[in-house]
Biopython code that builds the backbone (N, CA, C, O; Angstrom):
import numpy as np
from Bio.PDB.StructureBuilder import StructureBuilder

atoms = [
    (1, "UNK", "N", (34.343, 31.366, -90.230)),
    (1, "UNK", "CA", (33.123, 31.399, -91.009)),
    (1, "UNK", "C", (31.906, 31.419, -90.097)),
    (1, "UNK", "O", (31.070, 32.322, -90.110)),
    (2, "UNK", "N", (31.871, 30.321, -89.279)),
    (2, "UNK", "CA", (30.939, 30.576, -88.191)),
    (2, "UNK", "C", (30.945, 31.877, -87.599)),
    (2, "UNK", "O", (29.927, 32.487, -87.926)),
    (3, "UNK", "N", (31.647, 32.492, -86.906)),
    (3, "UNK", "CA", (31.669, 34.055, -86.375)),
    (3, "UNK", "C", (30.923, 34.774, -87.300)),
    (3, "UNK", "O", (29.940, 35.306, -86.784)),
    (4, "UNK", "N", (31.037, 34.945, -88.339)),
    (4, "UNK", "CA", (30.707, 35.661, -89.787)),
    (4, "UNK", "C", (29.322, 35.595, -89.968)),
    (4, "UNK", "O", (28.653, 36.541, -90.386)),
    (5, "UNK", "N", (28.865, 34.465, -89.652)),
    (5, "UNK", "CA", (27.724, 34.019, -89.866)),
    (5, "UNK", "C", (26.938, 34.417, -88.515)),
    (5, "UNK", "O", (26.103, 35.298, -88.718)),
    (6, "UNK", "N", (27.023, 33.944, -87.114)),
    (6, "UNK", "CA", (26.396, 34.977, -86.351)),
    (6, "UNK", "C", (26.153, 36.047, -86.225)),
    (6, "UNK", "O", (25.166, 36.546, -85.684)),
    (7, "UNK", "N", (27.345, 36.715, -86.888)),
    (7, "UNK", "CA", (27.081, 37.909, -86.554)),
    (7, "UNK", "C", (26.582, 38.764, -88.176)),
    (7, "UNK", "O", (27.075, 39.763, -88.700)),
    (8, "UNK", "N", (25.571, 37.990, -88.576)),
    (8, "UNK", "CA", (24.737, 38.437, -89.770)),
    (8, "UNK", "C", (25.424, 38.774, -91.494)),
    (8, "UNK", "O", (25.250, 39.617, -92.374)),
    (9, "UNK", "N", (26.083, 37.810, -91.323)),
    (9, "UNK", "CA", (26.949, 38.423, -92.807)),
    (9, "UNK", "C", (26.904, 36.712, -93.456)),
    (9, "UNK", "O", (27.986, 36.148, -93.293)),
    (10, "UNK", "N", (26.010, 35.993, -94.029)),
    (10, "UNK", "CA", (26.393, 35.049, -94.237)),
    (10, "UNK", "C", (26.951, 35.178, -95.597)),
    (10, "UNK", "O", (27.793, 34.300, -95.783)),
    (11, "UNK", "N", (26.828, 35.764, -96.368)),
    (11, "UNK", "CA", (27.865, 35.927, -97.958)),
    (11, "UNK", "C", (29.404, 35.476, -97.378)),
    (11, "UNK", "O", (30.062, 34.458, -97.593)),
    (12, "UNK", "N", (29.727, 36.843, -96.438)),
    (12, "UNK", "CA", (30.965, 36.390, -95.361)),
    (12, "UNK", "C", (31.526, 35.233, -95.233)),
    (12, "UNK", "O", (32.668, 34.807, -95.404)),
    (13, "UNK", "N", (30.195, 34.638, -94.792)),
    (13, "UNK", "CA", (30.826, 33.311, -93.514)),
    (13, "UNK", "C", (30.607, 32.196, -95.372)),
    (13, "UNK", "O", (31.616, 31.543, -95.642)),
    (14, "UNK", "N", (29.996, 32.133, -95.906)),
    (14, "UNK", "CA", (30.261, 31.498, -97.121)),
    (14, "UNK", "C", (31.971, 31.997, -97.729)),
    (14, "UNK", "O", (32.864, 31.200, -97.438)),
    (15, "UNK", "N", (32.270, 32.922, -98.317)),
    (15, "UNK", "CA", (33.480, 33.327, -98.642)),
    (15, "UNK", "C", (34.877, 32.946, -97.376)),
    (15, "UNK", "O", (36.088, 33.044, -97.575)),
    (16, "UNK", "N", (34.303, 32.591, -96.353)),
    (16, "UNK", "CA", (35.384, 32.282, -95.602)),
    (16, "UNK", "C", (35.627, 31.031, -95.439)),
    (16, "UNK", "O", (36.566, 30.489, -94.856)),
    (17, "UNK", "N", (34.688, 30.567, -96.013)),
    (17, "UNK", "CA", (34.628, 28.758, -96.531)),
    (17, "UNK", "C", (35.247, 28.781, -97.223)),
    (17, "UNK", "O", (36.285, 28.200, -96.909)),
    (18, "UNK", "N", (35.249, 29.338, -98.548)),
    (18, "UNK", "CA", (35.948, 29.124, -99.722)),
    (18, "UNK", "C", (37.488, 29.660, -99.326)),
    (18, "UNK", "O", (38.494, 29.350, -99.963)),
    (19, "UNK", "N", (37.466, 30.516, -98.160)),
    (19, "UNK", "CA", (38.989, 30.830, -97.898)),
    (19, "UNK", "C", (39.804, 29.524, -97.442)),
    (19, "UNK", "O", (40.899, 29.027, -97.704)),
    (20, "UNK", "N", (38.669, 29.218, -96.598)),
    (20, "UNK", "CA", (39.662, 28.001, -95.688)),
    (20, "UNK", "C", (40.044, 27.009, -96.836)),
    (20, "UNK", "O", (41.198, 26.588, -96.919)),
    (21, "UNK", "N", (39.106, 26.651, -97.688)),
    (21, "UNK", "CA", (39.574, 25.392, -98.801)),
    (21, "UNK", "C", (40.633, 25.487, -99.556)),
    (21, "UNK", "O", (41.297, 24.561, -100.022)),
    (22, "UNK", "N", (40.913, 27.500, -99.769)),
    (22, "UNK", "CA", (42.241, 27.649, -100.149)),
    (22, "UNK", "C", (43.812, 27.221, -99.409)),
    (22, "UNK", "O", (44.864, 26.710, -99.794)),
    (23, "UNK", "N", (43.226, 27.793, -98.070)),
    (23, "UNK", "CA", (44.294, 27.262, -97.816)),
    (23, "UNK", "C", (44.926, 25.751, -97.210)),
    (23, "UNK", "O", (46.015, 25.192, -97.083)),
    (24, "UNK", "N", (43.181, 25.452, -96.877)),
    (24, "UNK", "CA", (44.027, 23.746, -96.640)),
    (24, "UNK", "C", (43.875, 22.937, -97.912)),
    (24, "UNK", "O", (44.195, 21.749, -97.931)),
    (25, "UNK", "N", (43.401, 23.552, -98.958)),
    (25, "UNK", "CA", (43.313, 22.336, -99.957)),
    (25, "UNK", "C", (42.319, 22.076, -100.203)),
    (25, "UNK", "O", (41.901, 21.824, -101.333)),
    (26, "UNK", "N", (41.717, 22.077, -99.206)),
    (26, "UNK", "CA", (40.279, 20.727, -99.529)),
    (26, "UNK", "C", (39.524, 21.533, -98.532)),
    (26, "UNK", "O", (40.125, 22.233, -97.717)),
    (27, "UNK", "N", (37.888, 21.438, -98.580)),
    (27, "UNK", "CA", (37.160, 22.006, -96.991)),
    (27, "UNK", "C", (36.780, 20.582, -96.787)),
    (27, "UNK", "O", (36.394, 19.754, -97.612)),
    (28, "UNK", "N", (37.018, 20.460, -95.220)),
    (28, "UNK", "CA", (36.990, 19.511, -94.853)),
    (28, "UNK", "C", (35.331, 19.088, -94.350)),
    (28, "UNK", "O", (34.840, 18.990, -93.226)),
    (29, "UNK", "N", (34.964, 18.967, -95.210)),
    (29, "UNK", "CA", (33.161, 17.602, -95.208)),
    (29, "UNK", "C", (32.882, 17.015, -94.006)),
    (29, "UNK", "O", (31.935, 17.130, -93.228)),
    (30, "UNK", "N", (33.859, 16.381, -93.998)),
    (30, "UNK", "CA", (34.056, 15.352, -92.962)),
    (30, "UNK", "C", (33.650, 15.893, -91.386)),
    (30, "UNK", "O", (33.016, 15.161, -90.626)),
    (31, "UNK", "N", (34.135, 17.390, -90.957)),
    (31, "UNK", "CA", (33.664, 17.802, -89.763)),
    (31, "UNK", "C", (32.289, 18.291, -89.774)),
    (31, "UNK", "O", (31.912, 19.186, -90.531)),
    (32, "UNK", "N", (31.562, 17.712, -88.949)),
    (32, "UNK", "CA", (30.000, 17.878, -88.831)),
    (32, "UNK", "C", (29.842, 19.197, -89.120)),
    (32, "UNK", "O", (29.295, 19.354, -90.212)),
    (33, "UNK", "N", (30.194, 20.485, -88.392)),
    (33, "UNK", "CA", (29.507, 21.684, -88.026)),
    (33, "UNK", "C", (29.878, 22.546, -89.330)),
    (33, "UNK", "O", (29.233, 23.461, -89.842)),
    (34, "UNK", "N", (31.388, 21.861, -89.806)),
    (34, "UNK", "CA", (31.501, 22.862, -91.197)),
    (34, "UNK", "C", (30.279, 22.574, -92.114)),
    (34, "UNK", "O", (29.631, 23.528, -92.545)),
    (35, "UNK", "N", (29.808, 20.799, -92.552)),
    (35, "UNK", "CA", (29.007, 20.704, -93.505)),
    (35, "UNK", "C", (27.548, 21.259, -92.779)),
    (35, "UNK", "O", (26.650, 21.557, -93.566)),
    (36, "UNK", "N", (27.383, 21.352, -91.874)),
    (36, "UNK", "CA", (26.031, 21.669, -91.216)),
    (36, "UNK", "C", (26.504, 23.555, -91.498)),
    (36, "UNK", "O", (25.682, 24.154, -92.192)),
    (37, "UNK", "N", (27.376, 24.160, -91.141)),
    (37, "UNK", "CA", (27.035, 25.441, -91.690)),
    (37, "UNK", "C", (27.331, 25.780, -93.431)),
    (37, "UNK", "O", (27.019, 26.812, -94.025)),
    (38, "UNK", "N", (27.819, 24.922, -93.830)),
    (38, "UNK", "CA", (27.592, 25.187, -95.040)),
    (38, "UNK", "C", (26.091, 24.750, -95.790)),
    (38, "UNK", "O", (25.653, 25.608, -96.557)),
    (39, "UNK", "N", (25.543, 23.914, -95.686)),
    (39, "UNK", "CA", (23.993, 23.594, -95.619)),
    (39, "UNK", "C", (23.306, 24.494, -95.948)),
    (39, "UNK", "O", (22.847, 24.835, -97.038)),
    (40, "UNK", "N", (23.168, 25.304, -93.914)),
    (40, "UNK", "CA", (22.799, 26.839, -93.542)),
    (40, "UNK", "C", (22.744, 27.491, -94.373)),
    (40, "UNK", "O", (21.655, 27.593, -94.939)),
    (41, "UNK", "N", (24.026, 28.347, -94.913)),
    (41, "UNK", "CA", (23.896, 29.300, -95.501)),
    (41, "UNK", "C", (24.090, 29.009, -96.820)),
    (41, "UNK", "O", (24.506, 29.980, -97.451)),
    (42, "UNK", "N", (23.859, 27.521, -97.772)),
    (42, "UNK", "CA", (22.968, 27.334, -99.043)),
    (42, "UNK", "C", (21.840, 27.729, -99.232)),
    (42, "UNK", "O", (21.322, 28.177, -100.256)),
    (43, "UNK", "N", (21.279, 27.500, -97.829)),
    (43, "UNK", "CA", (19.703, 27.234, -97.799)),
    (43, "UNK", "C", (19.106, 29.103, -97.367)),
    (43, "UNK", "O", (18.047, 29.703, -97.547)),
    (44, "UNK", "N", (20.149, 29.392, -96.884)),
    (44, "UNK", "CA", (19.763, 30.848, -96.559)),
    (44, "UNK", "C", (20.258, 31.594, -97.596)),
    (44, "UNK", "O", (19.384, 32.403, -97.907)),
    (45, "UNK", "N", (21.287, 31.729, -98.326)),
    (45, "UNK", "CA", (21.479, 32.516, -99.289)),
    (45, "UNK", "C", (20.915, 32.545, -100.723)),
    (45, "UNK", "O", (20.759, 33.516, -101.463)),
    (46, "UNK", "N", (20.555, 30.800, -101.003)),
    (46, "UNK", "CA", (20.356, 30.569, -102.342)),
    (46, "UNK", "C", (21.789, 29.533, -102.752)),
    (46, "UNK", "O", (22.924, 29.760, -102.332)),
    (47, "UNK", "N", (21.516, 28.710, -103.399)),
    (47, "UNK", "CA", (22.353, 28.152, -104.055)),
    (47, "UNK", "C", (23.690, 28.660, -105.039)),
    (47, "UNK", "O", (24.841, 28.243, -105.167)),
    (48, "UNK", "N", (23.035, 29.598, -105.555)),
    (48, "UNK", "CA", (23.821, 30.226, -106.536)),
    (48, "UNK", "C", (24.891, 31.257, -105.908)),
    (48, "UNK", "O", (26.061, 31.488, -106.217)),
    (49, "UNK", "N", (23.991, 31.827, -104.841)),
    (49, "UNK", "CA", (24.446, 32.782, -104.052)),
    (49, "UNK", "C", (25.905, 32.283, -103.383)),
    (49, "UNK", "O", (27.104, 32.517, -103.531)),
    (50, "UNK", "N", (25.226, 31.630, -102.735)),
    (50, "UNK", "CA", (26.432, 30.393, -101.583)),
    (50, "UNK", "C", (27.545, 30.203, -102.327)),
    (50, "UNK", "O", (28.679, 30.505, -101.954)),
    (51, "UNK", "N", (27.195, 29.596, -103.615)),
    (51, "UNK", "CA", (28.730, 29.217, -104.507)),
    (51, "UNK", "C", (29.456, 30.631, -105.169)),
    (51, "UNK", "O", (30.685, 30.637, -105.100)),
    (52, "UNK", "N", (29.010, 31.450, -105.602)),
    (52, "UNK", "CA", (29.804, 32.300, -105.699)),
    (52, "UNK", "C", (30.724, 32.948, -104.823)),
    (52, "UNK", "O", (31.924, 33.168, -104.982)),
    (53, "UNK", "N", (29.793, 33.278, -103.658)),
    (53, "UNK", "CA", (30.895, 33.816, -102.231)),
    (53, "UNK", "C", (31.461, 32.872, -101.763)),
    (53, "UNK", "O", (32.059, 32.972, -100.691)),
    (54, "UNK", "N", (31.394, 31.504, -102.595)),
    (54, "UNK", "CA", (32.368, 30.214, -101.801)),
    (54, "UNK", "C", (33.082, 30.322, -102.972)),
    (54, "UNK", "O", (34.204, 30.156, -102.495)),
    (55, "UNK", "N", (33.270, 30.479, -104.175)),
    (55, "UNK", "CA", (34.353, 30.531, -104.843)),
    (55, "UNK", "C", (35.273, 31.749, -105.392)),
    (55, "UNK", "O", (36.043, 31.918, -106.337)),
    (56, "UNK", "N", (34.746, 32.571, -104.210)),
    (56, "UNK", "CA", (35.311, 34.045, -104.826)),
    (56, "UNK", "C", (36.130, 34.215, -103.490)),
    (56, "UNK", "O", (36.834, 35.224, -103.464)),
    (57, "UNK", "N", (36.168, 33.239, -102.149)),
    (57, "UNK", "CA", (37.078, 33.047, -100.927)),
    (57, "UNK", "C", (37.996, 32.077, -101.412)),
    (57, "UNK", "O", (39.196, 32.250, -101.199)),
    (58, "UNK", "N", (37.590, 31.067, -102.043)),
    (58, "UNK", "CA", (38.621, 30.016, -102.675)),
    (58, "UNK", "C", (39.674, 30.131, -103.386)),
    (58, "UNK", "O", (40.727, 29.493, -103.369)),
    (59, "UNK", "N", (39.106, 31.520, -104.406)),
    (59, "UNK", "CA", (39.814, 31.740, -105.775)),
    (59, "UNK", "C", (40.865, 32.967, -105.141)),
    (59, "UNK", "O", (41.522, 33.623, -105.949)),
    (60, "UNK", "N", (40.975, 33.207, -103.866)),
    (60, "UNK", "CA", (42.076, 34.174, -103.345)),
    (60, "UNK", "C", (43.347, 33.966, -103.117)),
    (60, "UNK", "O", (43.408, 33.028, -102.323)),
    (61, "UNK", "N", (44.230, 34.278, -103.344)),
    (61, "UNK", "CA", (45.781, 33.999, -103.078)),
    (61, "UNK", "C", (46.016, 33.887, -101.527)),
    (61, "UNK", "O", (45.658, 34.600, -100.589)),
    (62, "UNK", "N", (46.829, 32.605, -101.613)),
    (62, "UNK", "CA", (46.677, 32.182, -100.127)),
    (62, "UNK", "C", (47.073, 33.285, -98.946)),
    (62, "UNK", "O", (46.549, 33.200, -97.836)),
    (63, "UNK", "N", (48.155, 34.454, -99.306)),
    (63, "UNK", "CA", (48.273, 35.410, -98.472)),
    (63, "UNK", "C", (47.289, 36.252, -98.066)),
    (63, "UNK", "O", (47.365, 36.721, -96.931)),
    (64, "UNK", "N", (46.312, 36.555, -98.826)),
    (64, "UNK", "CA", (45.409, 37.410, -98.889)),
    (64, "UNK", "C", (44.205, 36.933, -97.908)),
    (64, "UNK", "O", (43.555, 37.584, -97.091)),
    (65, "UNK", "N", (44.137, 35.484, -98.300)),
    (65, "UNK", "CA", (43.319, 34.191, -97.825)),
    (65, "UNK", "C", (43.505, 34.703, -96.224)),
    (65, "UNK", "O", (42.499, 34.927, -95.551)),
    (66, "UNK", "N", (44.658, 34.849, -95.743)),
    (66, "UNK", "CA", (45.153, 34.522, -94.583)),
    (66, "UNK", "C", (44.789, 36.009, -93.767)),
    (66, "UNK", "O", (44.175, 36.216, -92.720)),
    (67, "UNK", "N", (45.411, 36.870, -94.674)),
    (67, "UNK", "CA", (45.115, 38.281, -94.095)),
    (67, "UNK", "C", (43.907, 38.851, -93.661)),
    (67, "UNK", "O", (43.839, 39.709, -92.781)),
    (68, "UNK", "N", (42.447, 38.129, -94.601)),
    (68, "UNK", "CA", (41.231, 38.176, -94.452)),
    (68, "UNK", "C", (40.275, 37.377, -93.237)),
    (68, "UNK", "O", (39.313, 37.823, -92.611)),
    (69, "UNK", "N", (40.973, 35.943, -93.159)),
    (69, "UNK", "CA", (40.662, 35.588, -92.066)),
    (69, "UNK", "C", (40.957, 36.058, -90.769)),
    (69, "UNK", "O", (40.274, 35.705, -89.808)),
    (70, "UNK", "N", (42.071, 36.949, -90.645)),
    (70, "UNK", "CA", (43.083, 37.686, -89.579)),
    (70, "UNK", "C", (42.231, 38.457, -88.966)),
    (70, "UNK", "O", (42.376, 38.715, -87.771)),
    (71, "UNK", "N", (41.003, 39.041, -89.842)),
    (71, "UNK", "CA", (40.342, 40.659, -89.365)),
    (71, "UNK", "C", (39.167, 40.227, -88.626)),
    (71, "UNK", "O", (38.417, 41.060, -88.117)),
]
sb = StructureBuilder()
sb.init_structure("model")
sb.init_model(0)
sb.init_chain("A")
sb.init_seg("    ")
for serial, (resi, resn, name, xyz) in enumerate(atoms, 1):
    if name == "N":
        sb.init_residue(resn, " ", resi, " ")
    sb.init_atom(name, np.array(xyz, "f"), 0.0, 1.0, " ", f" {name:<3s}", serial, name[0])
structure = sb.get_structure()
């Protein structure tokens, strides 16, 4: 998600949030830099914005999940 996000795609690096939560379950809060880039690109995309491309990475079948993070 971070990569995604440097390199100017934050919808991306939001949707790859919602990937990772697919596949571990949960996004993990707890590590500083995930909740600090998720913050980021609330505050840069819009609220509304952020949650959709975070629940449209979430709502992916974990293979797919996996294949997307791969590229």
């Amino acid at each position: 998600a971070a990569i995604r996000a440097l390199r100017g795609d934050p919808a991306g690096a939001a949707t790859a949030l919602g990937m990772s939560q697919a596949l571990r379950g949960v996004l993990d809060r707890g590590e500083p830099d995930v909740t600090a880039l998720a913050v980021r690109l609330a505050a840069e995309l819009g609220e509304d914005a952020y949650t959709a491309a975070f629940e449209r990475g979430a709502r992916l079948p974990r293979q797919e999940a996996v294949e997307a993070l791969s590229r």
